[in-house]
Structures are given as structure tokens and as C-alpha cells.
N, C-alpha and C positions, 0 to 999 in steps of 0.2 A: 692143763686147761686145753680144750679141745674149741677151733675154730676153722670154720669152714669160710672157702669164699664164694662170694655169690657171682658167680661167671657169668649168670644171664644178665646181671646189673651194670659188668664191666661190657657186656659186648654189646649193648644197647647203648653207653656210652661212648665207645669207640665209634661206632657209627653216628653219632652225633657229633665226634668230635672232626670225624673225616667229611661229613656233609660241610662243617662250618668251615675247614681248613680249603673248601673249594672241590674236594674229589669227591667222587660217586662211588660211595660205596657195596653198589651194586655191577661195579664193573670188575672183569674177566679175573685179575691179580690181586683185587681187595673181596672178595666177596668171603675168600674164609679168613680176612684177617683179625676179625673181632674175634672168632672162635680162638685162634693162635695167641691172641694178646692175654685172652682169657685164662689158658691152658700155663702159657708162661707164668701169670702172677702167680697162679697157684704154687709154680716152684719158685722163685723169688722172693713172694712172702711166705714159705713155709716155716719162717720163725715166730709169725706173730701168734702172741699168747700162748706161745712154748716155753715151755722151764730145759735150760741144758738140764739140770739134774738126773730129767729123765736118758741123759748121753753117760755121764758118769758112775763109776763104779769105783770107790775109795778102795784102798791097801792098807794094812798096815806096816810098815818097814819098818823094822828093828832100829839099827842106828845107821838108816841114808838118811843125810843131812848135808848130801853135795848137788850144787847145784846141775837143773834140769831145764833145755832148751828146746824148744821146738821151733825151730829159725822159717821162714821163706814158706811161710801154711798163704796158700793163695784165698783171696776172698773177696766176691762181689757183694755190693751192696746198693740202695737206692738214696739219691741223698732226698731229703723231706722238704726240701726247701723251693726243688725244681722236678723232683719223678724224673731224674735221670740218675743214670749208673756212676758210683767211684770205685775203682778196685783197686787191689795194690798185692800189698803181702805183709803178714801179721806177725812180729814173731816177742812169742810169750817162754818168760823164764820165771824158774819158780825154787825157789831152794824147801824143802820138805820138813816137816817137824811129825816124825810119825807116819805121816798117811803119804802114800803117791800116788796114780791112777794111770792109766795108760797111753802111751801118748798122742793117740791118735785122739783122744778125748778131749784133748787141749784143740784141735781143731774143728773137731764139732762142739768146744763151748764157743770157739769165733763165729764157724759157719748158723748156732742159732740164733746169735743178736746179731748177725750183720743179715740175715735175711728176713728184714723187716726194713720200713722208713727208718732211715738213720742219717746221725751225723756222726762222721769220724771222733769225734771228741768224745762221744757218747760211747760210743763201742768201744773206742780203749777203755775208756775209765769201767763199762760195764763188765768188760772179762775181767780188767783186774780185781773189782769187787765183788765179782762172781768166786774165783776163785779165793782170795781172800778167807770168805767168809764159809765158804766150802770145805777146804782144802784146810785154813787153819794153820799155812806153812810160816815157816822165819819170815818171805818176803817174796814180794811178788812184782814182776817189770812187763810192762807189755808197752813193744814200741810199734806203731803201727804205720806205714809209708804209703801212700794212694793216691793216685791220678785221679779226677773227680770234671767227670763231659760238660758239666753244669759251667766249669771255668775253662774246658776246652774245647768248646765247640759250639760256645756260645758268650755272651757278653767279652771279656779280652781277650776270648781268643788264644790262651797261651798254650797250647796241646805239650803233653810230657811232664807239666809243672808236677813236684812232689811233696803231698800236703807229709808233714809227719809230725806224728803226735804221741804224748808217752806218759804211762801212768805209773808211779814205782813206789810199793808199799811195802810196810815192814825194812830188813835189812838194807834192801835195792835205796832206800830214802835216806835212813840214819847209817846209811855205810858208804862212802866213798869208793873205797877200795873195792868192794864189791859191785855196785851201780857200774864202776869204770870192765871188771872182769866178764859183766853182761855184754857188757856192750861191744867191747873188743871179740867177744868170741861170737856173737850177732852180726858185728862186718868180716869176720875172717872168712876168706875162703878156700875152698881144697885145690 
């Protein structure tokens, strides 16, 4: 699905938004900032009404059926509640049943639901049921940790707070032992 954004609608609104906040948007340090806010959403929302699929490329793997981590994938995102920024770091595990894919593909399925409005809650649960339903593996974990400006730099005020949230299907769910070996090798470090 192919979607464009309308930049002259965004910087026509910027400029409205800076007359009413009190500044003149005709003065010497604002006068290309509509065009700049415009330029950025476009890379910011470049997930909206994107399919990861189009990121992926499945394998077939004989008998790998051990598990596969991609720890510390960095990702911004906008939260939808306030059009400010939460980022953190994503990290997605997945044990195979037949197909694997690459692993930098795991980071471009985070980088296309989180470059959109989003809520943390949402972007976990949508990688994991992204790949889930994809990929077809024993089990899938995706824990996701994120600072979020909306509660730090505005309303309490608590800058560094760490929202984390985590979706775990298949074996990561109905397996103990397994959920605990994600997780442990997700905090371990070199």
C-alpha cells in the first residue's frame, strides 16, 4: 500500500500552529521551519500503510529449531496520544519451525510499525503478531523498554522513566523454562 504525505498541508499547519503559540512565522530562524517539519514527517511516518512483508524474505531451514535473538535494535516512534517522540530499544526472539529470515529483517519489522502514531503496547503486540503469523515459528517474545517525552517533559515530569512491555507467543507463553532462557540472554551482557 503506497501513501504519500501531504507536506504542503503539514506546513500550512505549522504556520498556524506558530502564529497561535505567539511566534511569527515569518521571522529570520522560523521561516523554513514548516518546510523542515514537513521533510521530517515524511521520514517519521514512513511506516504508515506499509506492509513489513514487503522487508522480508523467508528461508527454509532444515532442522534450526534453536533459538534467535536480535537484542538492543534501537527505535523511534510518535506516541498518538500527545505527537511527541518515545524511543527506547526492541529486542525480538523467535525459535524457527522451518523458515528463518535475516536478521536485520527483524529490525526493519520494528522500524515499520514504529514509524507511524503508535502506542508501545501496540507495537509490541504488532511485531509479535506480525511475525507469528509470518514466520509460523514454535514462539515468539518481543520485549520492548522506552522512554516516552509525553511523561518526560511534560505533565510529571519524570525524564528517564522506563515504560516496558512484552508480548510472548507460542513456546515463550506455554514454556517457562524457555520465556526465562529469553530473557536471561536479552539482559546478559559481553
Amino acid at each position: 500500500m503506497s501513501h504519500t504525505i501531504d507536506t504542503n498541508t503539514i506546513e500550512k499547519a505549522v504556520k498556524m500552529i506558530l502564529t497561535a503559540i505567539g511566534e511569527d512565522p515569518d521571522r529570520e530562524g522560523l521561516i523554513e521551519t514548516p518546510k523542515r517539519i514537513g521533510k521530517m514527517y515524511q521520514e517519521i511516518f514512513s511506516g504508515i500503510n506499509k506492509d513489513p512483508k514487503d522487508h522480508i524474505k523467508l528461508f527454509f531451514a532444515e532442522n534450526h529449531q534453536e533459538m534467535v535473538i536480535a537484542r538492543d535494535i534501537p527505535f523511534y516512534s510518535m506516541c498518538e496520544h500527545h505527537m511527541l517522540p518515545f524511543f527506547g530499544h526492541a529486542h525480538v526472539a523467535y525459535i524457527p519451525n522451518k523458515k528463518i529470515t535475516g536478521i536485520s529483517k527483524l529490525a526493519r519489522i520494528v522500524d515499520t510499525y514504529a514509524k507511524r502514531l503508535q502506542l508501545q503496547e501496540r507495537l509490541t503486540t504488532q511485531v509479535a503478531e506480525f511475525m507469528m503469523t509470518e514466520f509460523e515459528p514454535q514462539g515468539v517474545m518481543v520485549v520492548i523498554s522506552a522512554e516516552h517525552l509525553c511523561m518526560s517533559m511534560r505533565g510529571v515530569q519524570k525524564a528517564g522513566t522506563q515504560i516496558l512491555t512484552s508480548a510472548v507467543r507460542g513456546v515463550f507463553d506455554t514454556d517457562p523454562k524457555t520465556r526465562n532462557e529469553a530473557l536471561e540472554l536479552i539482559r546478559m551482557r559481553p
